[in-house]
N, C-alpha and C positions, 0 to 999 in steps of 0.2 A: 451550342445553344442551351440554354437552361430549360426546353422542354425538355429534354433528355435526364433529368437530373431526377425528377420526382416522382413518384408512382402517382397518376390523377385519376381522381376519382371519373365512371364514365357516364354522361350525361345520363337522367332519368334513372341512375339506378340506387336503387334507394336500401340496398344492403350493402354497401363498400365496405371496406377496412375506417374502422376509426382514423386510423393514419394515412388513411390516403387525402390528398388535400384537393380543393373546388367544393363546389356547393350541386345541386341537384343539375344544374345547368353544366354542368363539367367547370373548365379551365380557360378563359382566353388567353388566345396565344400572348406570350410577352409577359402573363402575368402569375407566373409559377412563380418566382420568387416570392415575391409576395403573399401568396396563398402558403407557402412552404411557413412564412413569418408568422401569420394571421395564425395557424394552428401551434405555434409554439407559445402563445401568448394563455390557452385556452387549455393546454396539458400540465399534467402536474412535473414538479423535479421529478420524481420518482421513474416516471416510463420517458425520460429525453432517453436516454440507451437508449431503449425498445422502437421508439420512434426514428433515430439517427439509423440503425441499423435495417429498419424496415426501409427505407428510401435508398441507402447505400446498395441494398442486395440487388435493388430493383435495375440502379444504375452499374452494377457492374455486371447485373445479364446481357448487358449489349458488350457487342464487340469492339477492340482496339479502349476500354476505359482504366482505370485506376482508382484503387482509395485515395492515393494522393490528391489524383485530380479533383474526388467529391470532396473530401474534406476543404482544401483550400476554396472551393467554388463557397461549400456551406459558410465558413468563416469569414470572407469576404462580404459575403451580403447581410451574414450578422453585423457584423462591426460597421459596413457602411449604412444598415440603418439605424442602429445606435450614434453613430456619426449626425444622421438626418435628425432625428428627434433631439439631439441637442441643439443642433441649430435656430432650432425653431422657436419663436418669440414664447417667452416665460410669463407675458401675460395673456397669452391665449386661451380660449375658451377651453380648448382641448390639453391644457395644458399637464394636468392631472393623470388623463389616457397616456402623453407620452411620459411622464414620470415610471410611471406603472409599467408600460413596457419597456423603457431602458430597463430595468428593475429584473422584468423577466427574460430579456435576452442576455444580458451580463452572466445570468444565470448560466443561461443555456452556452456561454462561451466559456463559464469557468469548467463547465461539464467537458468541453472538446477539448479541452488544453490538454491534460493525458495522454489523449490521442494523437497528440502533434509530434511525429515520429521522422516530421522530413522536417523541422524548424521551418513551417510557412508562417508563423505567426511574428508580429513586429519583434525586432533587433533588442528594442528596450523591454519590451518583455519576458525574450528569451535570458538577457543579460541580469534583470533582476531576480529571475526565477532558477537561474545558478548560483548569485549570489546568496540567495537563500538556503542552495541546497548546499552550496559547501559554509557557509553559517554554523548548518545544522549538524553538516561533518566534525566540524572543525569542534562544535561544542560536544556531539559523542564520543570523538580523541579523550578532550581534556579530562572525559567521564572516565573513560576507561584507564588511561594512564591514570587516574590518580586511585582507582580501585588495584592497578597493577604495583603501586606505590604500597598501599595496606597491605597489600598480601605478600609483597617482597620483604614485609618487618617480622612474618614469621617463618622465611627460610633460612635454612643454617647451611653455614659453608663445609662443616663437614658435621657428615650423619654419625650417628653411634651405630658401631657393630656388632651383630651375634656374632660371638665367636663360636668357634669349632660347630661340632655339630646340633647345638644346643636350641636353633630355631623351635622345637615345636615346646621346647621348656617354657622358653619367652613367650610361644602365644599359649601356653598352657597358664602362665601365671596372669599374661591379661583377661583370660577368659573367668580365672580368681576375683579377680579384681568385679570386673562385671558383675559377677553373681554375689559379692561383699554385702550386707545388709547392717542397717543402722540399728541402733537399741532399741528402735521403736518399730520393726519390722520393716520398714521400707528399704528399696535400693539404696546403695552408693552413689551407682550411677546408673542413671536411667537412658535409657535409647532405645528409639522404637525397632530397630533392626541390628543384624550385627554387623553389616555391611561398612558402616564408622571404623571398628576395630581394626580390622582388615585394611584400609584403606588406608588409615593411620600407619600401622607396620609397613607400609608399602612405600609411603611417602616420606617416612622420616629413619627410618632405619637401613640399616645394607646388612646382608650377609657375607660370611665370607668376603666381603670387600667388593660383592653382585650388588645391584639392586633387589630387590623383594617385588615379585608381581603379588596382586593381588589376589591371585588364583592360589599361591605359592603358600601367602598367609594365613586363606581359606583351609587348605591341608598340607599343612609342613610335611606331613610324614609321607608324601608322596612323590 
């Protein structure tokens, strides 16, 4: 039964929780649901969390319950009164009010959709909402393959080698290089760290017919 669902406020008390739902008079029975809608129409996007989770905790203090269970209880009576208020004749007087609440329960349904961790939400829903996600896959691939593309036009099939034991000559003449200055006192080559250099020896050179670690680069002589 959907009294069970909602934390209600208790008659005549006039300190409740903001989220707890009824008016001074409490809750008649049968009409929690409603009460539960009424107060989503009157909070901001911002505390729906704060709100979903204050009612959930309340319904999973009792015994034999589930989040499954609350959620799908909550989504159901969203979307069947979203259902209701389109129904309803488009020249009515209150026609306005139900615009404005489909408005803000949509909301409040795009907020739960995250949350739907058992797929209780419609087939075409779930169906479109993969579509999208593998979309988005599919466009991150072609991103990456085609960055994996640029970067494969500056690997070499075979690396140039130090020979003999002559590694720390090589990074003794890069560190030259480095420190090189133009006629006008400026660098050669500017970089804010030496960690490039390094890096560079490591990925494009071999010793001895080894790869070069980084560390290796750092202090040949050791």
């Amino acid at each position: 039964m959907s009294t069970h669902y909602f934390k209600a406020r208790k008659v005549f008390d006039f300190r409740s929780h903001p989220f707890a739902i009824g008016t001074v008079k409490g809750v008649p029975r049968g009409y929690e649901d409603n009460h539960f809608l009424l107060k989503i129409y009157s909070i901001k996007h911002e505390v729906f969390d704060d709100y979903y989770q204050y009612h959930l905790e309340y319904y999973l203090s009792g015994e034999n319950r589930s989040e499954k269970d609350f959620f799908s209880h909550v989504w159901h009576i969203v979307s069947d009164r979203i259902d209701y208020f389109k129904g309803q004749s488009p020249y009515s007087s209150k026609h306005p009010l139900y615009v404005s609440n489909i408005r803000k329960l949509n909301e409040f349904l795009d907020f739960l959709a995250p949350l739907d961790k058992w797929n209780i939400r419609p087939n075409d829903m779930l169906i479109k909402e993969k579509d999208e996600e593998i979309s988005k896959l599919r466009t991150e691939m072609e991103s990456l393959q085609k960055k994996l593309a640029d970067l494969e036009k500056y690997e070499v099939s075979v690396k140039p080698m130090v020979q003999d034991d002559h590694l720390p000559t090589f990074i003794d003449l890069l560190q030259q290089m480095r420190n090189l200055t133009l006629p006008n006192g400026r660098k050669l080559l500017v970089s804010d760290h030496e960690s490039p250099y390094y890096k560079m020896v490591s990925k494009y050179f071999v010793y001895n017919g080894k790869d070069i670690s980084v560390n290796t680069a750092r202090n040949p002589c050791n």
